[in-house]
N, C-alpha and C positions, 0 to 999 in steps of 0.2 A: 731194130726198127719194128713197131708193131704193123700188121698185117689187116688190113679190112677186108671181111670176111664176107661183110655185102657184095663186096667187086666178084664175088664168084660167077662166071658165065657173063661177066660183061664183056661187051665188044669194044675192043679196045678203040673204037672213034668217039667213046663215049669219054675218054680222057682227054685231055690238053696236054698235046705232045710237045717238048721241045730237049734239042739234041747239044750234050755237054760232052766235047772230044768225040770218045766213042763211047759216052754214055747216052741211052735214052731215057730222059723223063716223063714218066705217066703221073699227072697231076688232075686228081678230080677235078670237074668244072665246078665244083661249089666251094671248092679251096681258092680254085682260083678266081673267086670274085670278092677273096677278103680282103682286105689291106692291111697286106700283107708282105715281104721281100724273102722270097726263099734264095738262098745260097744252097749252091751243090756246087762240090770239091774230093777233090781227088784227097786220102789222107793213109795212113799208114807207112809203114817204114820202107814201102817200096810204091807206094801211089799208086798200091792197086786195089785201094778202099775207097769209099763211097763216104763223105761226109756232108750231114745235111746242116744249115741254120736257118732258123728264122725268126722274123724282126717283124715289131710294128713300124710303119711308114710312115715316116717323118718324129721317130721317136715315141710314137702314140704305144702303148698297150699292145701286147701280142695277143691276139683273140686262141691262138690254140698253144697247145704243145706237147714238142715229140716225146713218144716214147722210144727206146733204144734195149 
């Protein structure tokens, strides 16, 4: 997963938090006003990885994409 190098010193209320199992997600606010559907999932041969997707909304175009 690549690393934004901007977020250095930011306060973490400055993300859109939301909580998967016992994962927490920090999601920029300006990701999150794309349209956009991110999936986050458990993956690896014991679920104890971290797998992300994402999809444009209602089949539209995906405006980014991950690097890994």
């Amino acid at each position: 997963m690549s690393v934004d190098t901007r977020a250095t010193g930011r306060r973490l209320d400055a993300y859109h938090q939301t909580q998967v199992g016992d994962i927490v997600v920090l999601i920029d606010r300006d990701l999150a006003r794309l349209p956009v559907e991110v999936t986050v999932m458990k993956s690896g041969l014991l679920g104890r990885g971290v797998g992300v997707h994402v999809d444009g909304i209602d089949g539209a175009l995906c405006p980014i994409n991950l690097v890994r």
